[in-house]
C-alpha positions in Angstrom: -12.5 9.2 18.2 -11.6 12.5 16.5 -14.0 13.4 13.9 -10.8 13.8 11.1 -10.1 10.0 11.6 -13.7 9.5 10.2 -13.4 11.2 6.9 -12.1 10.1 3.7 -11.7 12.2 1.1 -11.0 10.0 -2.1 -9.3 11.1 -5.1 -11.0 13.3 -7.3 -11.2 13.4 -11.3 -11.7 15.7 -14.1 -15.5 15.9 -16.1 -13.2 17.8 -18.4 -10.6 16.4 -21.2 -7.3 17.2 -19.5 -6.2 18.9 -22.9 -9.3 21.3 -22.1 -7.6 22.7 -18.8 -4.1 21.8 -18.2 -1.9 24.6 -18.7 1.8 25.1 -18.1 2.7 28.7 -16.1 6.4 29.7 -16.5 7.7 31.5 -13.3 11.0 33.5 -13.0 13.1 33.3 -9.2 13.7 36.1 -7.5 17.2 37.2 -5.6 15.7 38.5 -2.1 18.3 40.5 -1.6 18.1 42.5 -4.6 14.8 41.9 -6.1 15.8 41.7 -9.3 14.7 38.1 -11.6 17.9 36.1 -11.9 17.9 32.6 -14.5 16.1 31.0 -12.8 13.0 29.6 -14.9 10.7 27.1 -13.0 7.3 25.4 -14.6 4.3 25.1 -12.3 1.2 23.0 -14.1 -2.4 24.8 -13.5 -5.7 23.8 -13.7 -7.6 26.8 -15.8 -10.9 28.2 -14.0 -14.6 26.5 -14.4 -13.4 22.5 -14.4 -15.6 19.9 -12.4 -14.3 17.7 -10.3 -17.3 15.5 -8.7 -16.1 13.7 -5.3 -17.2 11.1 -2.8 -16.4 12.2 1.2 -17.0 9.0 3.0 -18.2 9.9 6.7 -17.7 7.2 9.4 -20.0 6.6 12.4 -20.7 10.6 12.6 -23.3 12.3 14.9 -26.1 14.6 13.8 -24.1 17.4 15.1 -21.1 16.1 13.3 -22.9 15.9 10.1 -23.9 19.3 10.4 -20.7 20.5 11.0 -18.5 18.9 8.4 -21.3 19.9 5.8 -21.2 24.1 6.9 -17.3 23.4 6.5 -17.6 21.9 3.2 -19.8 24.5 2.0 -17.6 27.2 3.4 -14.3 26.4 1.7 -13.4 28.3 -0.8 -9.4 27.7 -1.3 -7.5 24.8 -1.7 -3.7 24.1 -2.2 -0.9 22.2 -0.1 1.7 24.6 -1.4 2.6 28.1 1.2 2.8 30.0 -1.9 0.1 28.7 -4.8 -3.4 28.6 -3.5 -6.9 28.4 -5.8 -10.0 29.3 -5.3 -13.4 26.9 -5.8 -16.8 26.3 -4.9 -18.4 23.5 -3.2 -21.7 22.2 -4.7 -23.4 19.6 -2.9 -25.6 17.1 -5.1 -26.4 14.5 -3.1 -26.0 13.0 0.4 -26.1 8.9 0.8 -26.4 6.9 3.5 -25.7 3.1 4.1 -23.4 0.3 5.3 -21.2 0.5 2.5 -19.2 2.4 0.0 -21.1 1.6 -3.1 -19.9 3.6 -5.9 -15.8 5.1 -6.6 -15.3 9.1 -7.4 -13.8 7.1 -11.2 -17.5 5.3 -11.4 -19.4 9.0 -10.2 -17.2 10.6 -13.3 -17.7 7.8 -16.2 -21.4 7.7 -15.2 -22.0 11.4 -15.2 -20.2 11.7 -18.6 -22.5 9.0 -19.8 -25.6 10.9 -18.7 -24.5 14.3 -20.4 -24.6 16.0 -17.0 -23.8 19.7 -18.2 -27.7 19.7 -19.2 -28.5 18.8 -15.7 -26.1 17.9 -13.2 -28.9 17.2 -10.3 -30.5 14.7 -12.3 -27.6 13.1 -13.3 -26.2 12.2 -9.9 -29.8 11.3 -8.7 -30.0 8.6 -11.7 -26.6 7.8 -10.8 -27.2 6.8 -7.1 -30.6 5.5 -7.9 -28.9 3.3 -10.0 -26.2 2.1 -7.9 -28.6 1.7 -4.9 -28.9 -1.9 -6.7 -25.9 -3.2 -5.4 -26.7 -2.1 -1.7 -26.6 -5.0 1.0 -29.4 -3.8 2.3 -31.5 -1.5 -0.4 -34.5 -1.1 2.0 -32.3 0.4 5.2 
């Protein structure tokens, strides 16, 4: 087994309103030869700085060592973007770390419960309510 075969990252979704950090660029193509703009105009949709977007990474039958090495990488990164040319800096904040025999809670679920429990006051104690919370529907709570 490789170790990337054994980690799902799931989609990830906005704390923010959309409307609060969407926002349209306009870009003008260049001629390589000349250098000059031409008529070109394409549109490239941003996200602006400072928006939330909390995640689940699912780890499968990992090691100790593995652990600790896809946790220094996550905590490392600090670009993203599939694109050569558009790239975007971030930050990776851990906030908690679950273990179990099952995926118990969605990245949607982790987003409409931190919204319910106003986590711009205190984002820790949010997710900690949240996953105490869900622990509830465990298969096995006590393991």
């Amino acid at each position: 087994w490789n170790i990337k075969h054994r980690v799902d990252y799931n989609s990830a979704y906005s704390l923010e309103n959309y409307e609060d950090y969407s926002e349209v660029l306009t870009w003008n193509a260049v001629e390589t030869p000349t250098q000059s703009t031409g008529r070109a105009l394409g549109k490239t949709e941003t996200t602006t700085p400072l928006v939330n977007f909390p995640s689940i990474v699912t780890l499968t039958s990992v090691t100790e060592a593995e652990l600790i090495m896809f946790l220094k990488t996550l905590l490392t990164c600090k670009s993203y973007g599939a694109e050569t040319r558009i790239r975007g800096e971030m930050s990776n904040y851990l906030l908690g770390i679950v273990g179990g025999y099952e995926e118990l809670l969605t990245p949607l679920e982790l987003n409409l419960e931190l919204n319910a429990r106003e986590w711009r006051h205190n984002p820790e104690k949010a997710v900690k309510e949240t996953l105490e919370a869900y622990r509830e529907y465990a298969a096995f709570r006590t393991k």
